[in-house]
KOLGUVO-302959 format. One record per residue: residue in three letters; x, y, z of N, C-alpha, C, O in turn. Coordinates in steps of 0.2 Angstrom, whole numbers, plus 5000, padded with zeros to 4 digits. Example, Ala and Ser with C-alpha at 12.3 -4.5 7.8 and 13.67 -1.06 7.14 Angstrom:
ALA506649725039506249785039506649845039507149835042/SER506449895035506849955036506450005039506750065040/
This chain:
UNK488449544726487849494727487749454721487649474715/UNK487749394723487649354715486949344712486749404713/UNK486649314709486049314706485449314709484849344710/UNK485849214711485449194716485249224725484849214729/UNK485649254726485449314731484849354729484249364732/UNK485249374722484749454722483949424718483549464716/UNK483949354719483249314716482749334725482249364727/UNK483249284729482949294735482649334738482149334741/UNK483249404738483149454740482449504736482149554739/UNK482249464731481749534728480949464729480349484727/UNK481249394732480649384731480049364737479549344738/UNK480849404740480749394751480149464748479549464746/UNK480549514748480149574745479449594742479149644743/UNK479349524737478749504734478149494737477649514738/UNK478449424741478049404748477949434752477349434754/UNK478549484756478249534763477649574758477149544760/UNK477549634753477249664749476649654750476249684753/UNK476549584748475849534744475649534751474949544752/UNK476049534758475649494766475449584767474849604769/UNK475949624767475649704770475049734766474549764769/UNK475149714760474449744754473849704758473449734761/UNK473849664757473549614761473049634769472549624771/UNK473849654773473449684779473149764776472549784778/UNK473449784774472949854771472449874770472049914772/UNK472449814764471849824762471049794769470549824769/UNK471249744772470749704779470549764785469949774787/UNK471349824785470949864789470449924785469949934787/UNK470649944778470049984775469349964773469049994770/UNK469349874775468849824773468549874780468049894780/UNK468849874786468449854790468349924793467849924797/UNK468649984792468850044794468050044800468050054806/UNK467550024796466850044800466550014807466050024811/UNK467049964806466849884811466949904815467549924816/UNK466249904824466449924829466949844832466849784831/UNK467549874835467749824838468549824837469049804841/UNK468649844828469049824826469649874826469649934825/UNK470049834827470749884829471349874823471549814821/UNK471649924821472149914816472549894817472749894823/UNK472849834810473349794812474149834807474149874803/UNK474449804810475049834808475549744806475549694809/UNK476149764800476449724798477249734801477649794801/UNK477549684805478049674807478549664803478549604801/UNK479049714800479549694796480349654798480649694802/UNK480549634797481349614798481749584794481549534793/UNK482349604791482849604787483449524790483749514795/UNK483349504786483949434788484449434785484649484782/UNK484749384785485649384781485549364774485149324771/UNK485949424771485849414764485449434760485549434754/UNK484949484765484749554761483949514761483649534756/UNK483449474764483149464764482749504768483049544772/UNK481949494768481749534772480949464774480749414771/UNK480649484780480149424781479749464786480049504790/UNK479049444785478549474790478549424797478349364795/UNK478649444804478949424808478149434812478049404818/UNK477449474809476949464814476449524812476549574809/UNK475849504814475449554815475349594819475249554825/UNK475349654821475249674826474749734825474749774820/UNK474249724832473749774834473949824836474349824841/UNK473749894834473949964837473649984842473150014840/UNK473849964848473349984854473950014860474549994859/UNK473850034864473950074870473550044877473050054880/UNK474050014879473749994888473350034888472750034886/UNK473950084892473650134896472950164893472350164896/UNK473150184888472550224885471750184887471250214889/UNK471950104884471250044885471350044893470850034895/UNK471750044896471650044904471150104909470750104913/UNK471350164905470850224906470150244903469650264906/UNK470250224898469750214894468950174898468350184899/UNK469350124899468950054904468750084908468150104908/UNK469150104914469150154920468450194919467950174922/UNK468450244917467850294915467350254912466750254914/UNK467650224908466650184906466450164912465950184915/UNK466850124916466550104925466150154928465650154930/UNK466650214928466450264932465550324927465150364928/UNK465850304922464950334920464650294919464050304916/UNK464850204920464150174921463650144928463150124928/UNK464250164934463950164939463350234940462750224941/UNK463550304939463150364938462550354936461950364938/UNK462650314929462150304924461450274928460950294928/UNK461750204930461450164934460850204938460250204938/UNK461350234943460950254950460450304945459850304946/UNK460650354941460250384940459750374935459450424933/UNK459650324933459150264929458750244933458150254933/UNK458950214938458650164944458050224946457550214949/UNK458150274946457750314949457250374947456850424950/UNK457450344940457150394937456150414938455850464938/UNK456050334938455350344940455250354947454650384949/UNK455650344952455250374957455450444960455250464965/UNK455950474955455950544958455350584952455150634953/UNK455050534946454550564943453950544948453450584947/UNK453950514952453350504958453250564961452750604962/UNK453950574965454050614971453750694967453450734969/UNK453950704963454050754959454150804964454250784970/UNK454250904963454650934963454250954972453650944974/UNK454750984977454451014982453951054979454051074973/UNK453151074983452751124979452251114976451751144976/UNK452451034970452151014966451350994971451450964976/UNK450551014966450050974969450150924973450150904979/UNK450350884967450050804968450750764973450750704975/UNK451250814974451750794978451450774986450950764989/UNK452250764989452050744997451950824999451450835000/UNK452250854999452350915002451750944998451751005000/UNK451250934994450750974992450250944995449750974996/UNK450250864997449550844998449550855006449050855009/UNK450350875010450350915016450150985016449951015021/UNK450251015011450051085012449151095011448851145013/UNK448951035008448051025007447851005014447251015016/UNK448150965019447950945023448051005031447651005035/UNK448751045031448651085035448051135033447551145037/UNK448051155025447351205025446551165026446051205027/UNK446551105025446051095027445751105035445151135037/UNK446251075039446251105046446251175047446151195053/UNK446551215043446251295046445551305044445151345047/UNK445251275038444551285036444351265043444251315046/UNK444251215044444051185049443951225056443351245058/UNK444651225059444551265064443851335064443451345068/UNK444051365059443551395060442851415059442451455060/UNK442751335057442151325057442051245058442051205053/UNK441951225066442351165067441451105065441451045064/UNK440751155066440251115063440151105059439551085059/UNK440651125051440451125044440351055043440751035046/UNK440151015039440150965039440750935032441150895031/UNK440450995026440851015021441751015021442150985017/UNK441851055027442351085028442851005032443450995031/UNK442350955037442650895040442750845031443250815029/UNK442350855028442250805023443150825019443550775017/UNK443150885019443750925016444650915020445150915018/UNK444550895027445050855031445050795027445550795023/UNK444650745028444450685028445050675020445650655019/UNK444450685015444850685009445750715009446050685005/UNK446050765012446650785013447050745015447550715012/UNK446650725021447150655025447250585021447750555021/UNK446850575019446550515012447350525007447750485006/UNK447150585005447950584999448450595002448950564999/UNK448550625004448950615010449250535012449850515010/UNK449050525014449050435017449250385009449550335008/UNK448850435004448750374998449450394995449650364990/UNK449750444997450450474992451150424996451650404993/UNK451050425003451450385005451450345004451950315004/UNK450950295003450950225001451250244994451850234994/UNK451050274990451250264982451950284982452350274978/UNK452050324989453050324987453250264988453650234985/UNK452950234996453350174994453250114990453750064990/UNK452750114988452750054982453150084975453350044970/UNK453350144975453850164971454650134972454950104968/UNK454850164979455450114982455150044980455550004977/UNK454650014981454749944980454949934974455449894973/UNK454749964970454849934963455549924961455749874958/UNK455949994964456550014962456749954966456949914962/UNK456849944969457149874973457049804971457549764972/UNK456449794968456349744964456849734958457149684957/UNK456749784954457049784948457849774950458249734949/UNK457949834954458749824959458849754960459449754960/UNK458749714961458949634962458649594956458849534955/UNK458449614954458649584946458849604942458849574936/UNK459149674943459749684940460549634942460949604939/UNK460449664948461049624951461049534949461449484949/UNK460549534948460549434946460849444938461349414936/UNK460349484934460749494927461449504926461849464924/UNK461649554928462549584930462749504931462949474926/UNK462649474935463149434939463049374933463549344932/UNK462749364931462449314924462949334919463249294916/UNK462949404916463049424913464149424914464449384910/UNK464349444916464949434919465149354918465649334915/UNK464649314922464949244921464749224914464949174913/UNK464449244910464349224902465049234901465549194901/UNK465049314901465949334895466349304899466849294895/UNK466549284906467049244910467249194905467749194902/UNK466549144904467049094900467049104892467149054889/UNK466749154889466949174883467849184880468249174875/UNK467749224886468549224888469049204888469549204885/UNK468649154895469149084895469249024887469748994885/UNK468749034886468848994879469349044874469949024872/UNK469149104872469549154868470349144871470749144866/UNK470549134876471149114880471749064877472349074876/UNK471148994877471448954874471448964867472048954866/UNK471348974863471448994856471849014857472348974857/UNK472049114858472449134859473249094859473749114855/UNK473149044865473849024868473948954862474348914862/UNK473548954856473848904852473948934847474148894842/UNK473848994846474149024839474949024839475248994835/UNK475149034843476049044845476349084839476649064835/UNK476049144840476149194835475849244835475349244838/UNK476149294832475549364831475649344823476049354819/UNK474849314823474549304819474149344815473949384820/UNK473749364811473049384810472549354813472149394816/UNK472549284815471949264820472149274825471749254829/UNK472749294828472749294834472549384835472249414839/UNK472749434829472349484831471449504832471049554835/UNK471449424827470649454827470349434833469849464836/UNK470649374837470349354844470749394849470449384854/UNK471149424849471249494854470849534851470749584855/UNK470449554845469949604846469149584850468749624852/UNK469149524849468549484852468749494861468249504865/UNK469349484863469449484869469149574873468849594878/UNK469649594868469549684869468749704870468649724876/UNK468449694867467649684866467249684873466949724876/UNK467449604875467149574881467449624888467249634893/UNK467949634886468249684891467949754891467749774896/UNK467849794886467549844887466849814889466849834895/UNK466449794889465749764890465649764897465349794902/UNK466149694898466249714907466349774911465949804915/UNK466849794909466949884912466349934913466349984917/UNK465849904909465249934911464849914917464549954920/UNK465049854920464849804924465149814931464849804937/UNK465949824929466349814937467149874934467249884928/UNK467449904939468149914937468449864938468349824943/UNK469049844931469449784932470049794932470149844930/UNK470449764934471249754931471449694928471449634931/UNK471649714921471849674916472649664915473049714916/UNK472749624913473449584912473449534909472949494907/UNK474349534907474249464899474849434901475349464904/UNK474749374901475349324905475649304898475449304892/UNK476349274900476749244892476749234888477149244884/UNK475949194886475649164879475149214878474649184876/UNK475049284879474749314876474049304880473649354878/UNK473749264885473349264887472949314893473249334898/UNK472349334893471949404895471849374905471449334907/UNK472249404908471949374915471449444917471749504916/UNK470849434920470549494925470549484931470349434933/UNK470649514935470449544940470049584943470049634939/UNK469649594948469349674952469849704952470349684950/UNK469749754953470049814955470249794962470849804963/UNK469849774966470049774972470649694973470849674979/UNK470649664968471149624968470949534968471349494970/UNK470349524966470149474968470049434960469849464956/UNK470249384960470349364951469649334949469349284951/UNK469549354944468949344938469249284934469049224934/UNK469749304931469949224926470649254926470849314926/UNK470949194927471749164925472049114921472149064924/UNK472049124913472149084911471449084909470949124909/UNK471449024906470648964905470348954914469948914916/UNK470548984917470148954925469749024926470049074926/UNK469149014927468549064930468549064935468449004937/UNK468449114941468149124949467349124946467149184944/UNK466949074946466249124946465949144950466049134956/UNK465349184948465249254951464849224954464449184950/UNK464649244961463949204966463449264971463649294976/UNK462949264969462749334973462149264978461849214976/UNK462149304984461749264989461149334988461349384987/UNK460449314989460049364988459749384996459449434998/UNK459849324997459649305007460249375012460049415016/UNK460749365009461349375014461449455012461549495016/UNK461449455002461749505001462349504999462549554997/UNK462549464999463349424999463549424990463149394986/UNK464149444988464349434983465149404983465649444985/UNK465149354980465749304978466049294973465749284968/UNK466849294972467049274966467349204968467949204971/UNK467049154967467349084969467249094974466749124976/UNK467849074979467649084988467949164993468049174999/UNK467949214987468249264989467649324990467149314987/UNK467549374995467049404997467049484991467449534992/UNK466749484987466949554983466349594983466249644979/UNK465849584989465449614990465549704989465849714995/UNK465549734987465649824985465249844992464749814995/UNK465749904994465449925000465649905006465749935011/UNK465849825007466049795012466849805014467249795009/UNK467049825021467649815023468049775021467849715020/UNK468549785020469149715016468749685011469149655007/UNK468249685009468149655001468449664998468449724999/UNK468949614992469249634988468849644981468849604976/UNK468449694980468149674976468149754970468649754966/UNK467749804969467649854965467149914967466749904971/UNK467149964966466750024968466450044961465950074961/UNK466750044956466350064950465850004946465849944947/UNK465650044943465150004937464749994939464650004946/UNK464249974934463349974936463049924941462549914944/UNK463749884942463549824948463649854955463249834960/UNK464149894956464349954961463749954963463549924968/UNK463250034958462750074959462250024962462150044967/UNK462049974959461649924962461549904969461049904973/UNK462349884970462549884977462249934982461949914987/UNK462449984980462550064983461650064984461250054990/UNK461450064978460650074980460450014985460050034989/UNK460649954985460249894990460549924996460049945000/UNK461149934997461149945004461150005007461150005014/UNK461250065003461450135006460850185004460550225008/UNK460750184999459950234994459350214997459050255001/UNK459250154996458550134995458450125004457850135006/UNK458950105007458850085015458450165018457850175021/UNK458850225016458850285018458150305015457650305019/UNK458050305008457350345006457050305011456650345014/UNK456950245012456250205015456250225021455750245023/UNK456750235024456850265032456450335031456050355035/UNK456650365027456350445027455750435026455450475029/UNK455450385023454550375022454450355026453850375028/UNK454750315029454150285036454350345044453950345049/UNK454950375043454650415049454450475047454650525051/UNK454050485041453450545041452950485042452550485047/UNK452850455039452350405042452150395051451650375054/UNK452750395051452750365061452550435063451950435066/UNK452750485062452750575066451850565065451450595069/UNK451650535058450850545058450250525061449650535062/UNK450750485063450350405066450450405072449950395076/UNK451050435075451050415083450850495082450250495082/UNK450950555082450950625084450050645084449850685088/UNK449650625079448950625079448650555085448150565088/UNK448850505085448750475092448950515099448550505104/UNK449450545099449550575108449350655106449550705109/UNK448950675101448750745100447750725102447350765103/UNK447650665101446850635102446550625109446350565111/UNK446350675112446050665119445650625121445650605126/UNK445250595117444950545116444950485116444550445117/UNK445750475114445850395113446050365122446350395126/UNK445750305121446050265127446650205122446850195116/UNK446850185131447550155127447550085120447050045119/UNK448050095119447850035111447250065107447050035102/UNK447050135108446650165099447050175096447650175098/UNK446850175090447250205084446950295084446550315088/UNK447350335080447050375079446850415073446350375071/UNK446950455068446750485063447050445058446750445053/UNK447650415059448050405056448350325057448550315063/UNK448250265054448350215057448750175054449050195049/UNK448950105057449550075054449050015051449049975055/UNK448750005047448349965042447749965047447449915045/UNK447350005051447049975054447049995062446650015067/UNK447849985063448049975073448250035073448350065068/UNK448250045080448950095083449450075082449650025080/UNK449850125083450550135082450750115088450550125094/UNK451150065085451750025085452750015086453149985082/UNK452850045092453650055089454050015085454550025081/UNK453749965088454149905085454049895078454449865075/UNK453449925076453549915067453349985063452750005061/UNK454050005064454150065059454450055053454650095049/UNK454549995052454849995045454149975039453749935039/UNK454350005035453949995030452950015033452449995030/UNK453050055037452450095038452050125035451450125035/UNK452450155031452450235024451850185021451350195020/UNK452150105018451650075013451050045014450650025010/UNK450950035022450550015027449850095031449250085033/UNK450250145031449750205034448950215029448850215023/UNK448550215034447950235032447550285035447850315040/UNK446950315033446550355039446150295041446050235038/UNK445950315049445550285054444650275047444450315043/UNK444450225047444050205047443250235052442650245050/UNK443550235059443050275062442950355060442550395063/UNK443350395055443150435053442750435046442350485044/UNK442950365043442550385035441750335036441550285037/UNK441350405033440750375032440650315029440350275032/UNK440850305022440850265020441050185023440750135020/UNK441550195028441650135033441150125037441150075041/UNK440550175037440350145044440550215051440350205057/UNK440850255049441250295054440750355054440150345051/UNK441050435056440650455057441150535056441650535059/UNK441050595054441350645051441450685056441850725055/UNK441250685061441350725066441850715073442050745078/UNK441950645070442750635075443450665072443950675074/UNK443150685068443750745063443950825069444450855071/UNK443350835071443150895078443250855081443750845078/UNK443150805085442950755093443450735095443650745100/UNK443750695090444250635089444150595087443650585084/UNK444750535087444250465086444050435091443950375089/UNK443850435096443850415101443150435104442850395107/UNK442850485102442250505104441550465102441350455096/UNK441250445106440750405107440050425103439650385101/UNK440050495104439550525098439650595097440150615099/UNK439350645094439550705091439550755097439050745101/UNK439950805098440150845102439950915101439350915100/UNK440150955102439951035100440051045096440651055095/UNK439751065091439951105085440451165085440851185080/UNK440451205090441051245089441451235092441851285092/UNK441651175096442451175100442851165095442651115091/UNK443451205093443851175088444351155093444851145089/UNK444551155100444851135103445251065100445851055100/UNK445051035099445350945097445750965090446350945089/UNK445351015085445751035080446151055080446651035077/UNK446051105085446851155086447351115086447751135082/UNK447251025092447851005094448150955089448650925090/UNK447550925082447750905077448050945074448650925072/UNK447951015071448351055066449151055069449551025066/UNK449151085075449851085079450451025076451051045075/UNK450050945075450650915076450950925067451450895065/UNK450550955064451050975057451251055058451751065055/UNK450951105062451351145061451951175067452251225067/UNK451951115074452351125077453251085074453251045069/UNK453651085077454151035076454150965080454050955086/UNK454350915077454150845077454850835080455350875080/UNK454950765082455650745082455550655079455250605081/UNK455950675074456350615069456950595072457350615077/UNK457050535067457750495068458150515065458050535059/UNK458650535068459250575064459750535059460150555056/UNK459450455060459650425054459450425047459650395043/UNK458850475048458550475041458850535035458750545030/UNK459550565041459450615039459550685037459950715034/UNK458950695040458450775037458250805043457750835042/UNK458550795048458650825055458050795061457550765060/UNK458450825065458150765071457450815076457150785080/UNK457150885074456850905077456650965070457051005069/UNK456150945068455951015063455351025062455051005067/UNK454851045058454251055058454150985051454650955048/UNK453350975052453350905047453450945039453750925034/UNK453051025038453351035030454051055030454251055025/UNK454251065034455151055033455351005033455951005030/UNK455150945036455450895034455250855029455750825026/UNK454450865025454450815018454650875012454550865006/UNK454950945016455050985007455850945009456050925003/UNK456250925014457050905013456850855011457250845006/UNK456350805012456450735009456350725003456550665001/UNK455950774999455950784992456550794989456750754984/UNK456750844991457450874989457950834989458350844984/UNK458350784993458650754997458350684992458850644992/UNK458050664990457950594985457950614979458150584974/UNK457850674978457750694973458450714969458650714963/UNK458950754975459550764974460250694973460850704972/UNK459950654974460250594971460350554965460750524962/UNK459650574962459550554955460150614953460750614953/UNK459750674953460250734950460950734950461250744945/UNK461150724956461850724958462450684954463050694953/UNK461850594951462250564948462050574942462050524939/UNK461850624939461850634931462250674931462550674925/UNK462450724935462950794935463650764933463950774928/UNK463750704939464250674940464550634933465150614930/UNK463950614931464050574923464350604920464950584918/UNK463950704918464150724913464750734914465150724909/UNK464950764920465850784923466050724918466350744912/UNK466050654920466450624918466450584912466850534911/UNK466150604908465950574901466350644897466750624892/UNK466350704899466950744897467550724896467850724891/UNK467950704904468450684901468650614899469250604898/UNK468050564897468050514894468150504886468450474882/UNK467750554886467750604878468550604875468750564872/UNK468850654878469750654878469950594875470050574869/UNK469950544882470350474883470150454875470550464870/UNK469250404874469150394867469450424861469550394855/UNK469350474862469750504856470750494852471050484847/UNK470750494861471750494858471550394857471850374852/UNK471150344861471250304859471150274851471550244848/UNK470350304850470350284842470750324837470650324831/UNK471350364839471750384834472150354831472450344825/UNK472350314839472950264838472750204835473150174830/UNK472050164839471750104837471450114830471550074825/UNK471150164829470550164823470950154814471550154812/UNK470650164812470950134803470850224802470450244805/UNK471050264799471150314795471050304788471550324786/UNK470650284784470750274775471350314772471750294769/UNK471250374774471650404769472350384770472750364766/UNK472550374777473250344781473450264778474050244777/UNK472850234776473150164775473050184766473150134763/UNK472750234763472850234755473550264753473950244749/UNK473550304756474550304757474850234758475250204754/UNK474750214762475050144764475250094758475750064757/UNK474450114752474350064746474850094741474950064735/UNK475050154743475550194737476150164737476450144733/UNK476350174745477050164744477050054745477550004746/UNK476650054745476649974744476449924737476549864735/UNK476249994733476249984726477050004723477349954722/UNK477250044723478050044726478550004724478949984719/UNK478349984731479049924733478749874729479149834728/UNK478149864727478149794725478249814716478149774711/UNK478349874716478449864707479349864706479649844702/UNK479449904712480449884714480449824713480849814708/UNK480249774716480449714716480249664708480649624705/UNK479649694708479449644701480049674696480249634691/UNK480449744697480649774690481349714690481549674686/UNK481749704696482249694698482149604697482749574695/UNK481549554698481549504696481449514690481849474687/UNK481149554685481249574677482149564676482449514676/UNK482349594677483049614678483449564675483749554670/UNK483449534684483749454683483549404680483849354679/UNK483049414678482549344672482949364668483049304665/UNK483349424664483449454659484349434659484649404654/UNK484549444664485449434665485349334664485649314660/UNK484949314667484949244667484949224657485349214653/UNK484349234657484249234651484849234646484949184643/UNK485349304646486049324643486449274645486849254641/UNK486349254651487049194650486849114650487249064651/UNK486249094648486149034645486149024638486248974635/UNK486049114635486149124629486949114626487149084620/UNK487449134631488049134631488349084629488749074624/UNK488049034634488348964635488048894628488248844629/
């Protein structure tokens, strides 16, 4: 090797050194930095004993960030549904509970056995009257609790979809940078850790499939196959609030819907899940104990002629077939029972229908009021919680059964936050900075670069000898 070689060769060596010490020392600047993933120094030897750093590279694993993503979807959907409902299973509270539905039912069967057996107490009517009152006032308050949950549920869904098409074109921009580095650069690693970022963020949002086309560039996808960004080109995201309808550009990714190519996890999922499957169901379950109230104390009322209301009303009317929805938030007591209206305490014994006070000891009319809570009713079996049961058998399952959804999705979280756990971990072993692994690093890069420095000493020295010569 002549001189001039071995000048080259120790001072390729000098350079790669100075660029690795360099990346070394950025990842233990950063070790703490969420986001940031360790880079690594590309080495390559050329003709002549040279050596050149050929690129930065990030230590990451698809697969690994492919699963990784995966799960955050799948415990951010759970999370979701079991957030969303937190307060109204803190409403419904436990089968049993006083102040529950199934508790202000069990105050209103016992009020009516007082009663029957002392159908002239006035006390004892007064003692119905208030039963039926909370009673009536706890199904309104469940369902102004589903309302709430549904309100919030659609402006979630508006944020989500805001939120998606923000990082879309953060992306898109991070894209083009990317495709002009033409290099594994350090900035191109730092803008693949910005990319990385916006992608786990989403993941919370939708399950995706991620792919990188020739220049390094980040395309996503649904899971279900419909494209979020290709390149610098965006599908943005369109949610119809009228229709129900979710769009990625002019593609149908509504979740839940047949042929949508769209997603089943993440919080955007759950949302879905609650708009069209959760929330439809609990409401349904609230207004046909409502209807069994309303219509079952109307054809239990001998009293009533056609078009009365009876103990139980739908703002005021009779029951109504045609407007069972949203009843639950609409039920009150008759008016012609409460004094305070104007009404009179002894249609509680009579009916509502009774024109003035009856016998003090028929509890005959009572009887056939207690009956329609302690015989079995018939429900819609799309609620449910079966088609023919008694009414506390069906509001202890509606408790349990709304109640078992919040539950179910936090179970399901922790299941899967365990093996989530796993994934993270083998990821941050591979992604994360280690100090002590990159202070090693600084040893043997302290090292090579005093190999090199002693060897241009060397030849400074052989030069020197034969200028001296000459």
């Amino acid at each position: 090797m002549s001189i001039s070689s071995a000048i080259l060769t120790a001072r390729s060596g000098l350079v790669a050194t100075e660029k690795w010490a360099q990346t070394t020392s950025e990842n233990i600047a950063n070790a703490g930095r969420e986001g940031y993933v360790r880079r690594g120094v590309s080495l390559s030897a050329r003709a002549g004993g040279t050596v050149e750093i050929t690129g930065i590279s990030r230590d990451v694993d698809a697969s690994l960030d492919r699963m990784h993503r995966g799960e955050v979807s799948r415990i951010a959907r759970q999370e979701t549904l079991a957030a969303s409902l937190e307060a109204h299973a803190a409403h419904l509270g436990e089968p049993g509970d006083a102040s529950s539905l199934s508790g202000r039912l069990t105050d209103l069967q016992g009020a009516f056995d007082l009663l029957y057996n002392d159908p002239g107490n006035e006390a004892a009517q007064r003692g119905v009257l208030d039963a039926a009152e909370a009673l009536s006032g706890e199904l309104n308050g469940a369902s102004e609790s589903l309302d709430r949950v549904r309100h919030d549920n659609e402006r979630g869904i508006a944020a989500d979809v805001a939120t998606v098409n923000d990082a879309l074109e953060r992306l898109s921009d991070l894209n083009g940078r990317i495709a002009l580095e033409g290099g594994a650069t350090a900035r191109r690693a730092a803008l693949q850790d910005e990319v990385a970022q916006e992608l786990d963020a989403l993941s919370e949002i939708a399950d995706l499939r991620i792919s990188l086309d020739v220049t390094g560039r980040t395309n996503v996808h649904f899971s279900g196959g419909a494209a979020l960004l290709e390149g610098t080109t965006v599908q943005t995201l369109t949610y119809d609030a009228a229709t129900g309808r979710l769009h990625a550009g002019g593609v149908d990714v509504t979740p839940g819907t047949q042929g949508a190519r769209g997603f089943s996890e993440g919080r955007l999922a759950a949302r879905f899940d609650l708009k069209t499957q959760v929330l439809p169901r609990m409401g349904m379950q609230l207004d046909e104990f409502a209807r069994v109230l309303v219509e079952g104390f109307e054809q239990a009322d001998a009293s009533l002629g056609a078009g009365q209301a009876g103990l139980f009303t739908d703002a005021g009317a009779a029951f109504d077939a045609g407007g069972v929805a949203e009843l639950a938030a609409r039920i009150t007591v008759n008016d012609l029972a409460r004094p305070e209206a104007g009404g009179q305490l002894s249609r509680l014994r009579d009916g509502m229908g009774a024109t003035g006070p009856g016998v003090d000891g028929d509890p005959s009319q009572i009887g056939a009021f207690a009956a329609v809570l302690d015989q079995p009713q018939t429900f819609d079996a799309g609620a449910g919680l079966g088609a023919e049961v008694a009414v506390s058998d069906y509001v202890t399952n509606l408790i349990a059964d709304q109640q078992l959804v919040r539950t179910t999705a936090l179970d399901r979280r922790d299941t899967i936050a365990a093996g989530a756990e796993a994934i993270e971990a083998a990821r941050m072993n591979l992604q994360g900075v280690n100090v002590d692994d990159e202070l090693q690093q600084l040893m043997m890069i302290e090292q090579s670069y005093a190999a090199n420095a002693q060897m241009m000493t060397a030849l400074g020295r052989m030069l020197d000898t034969l200028i001296e010569a000459v």
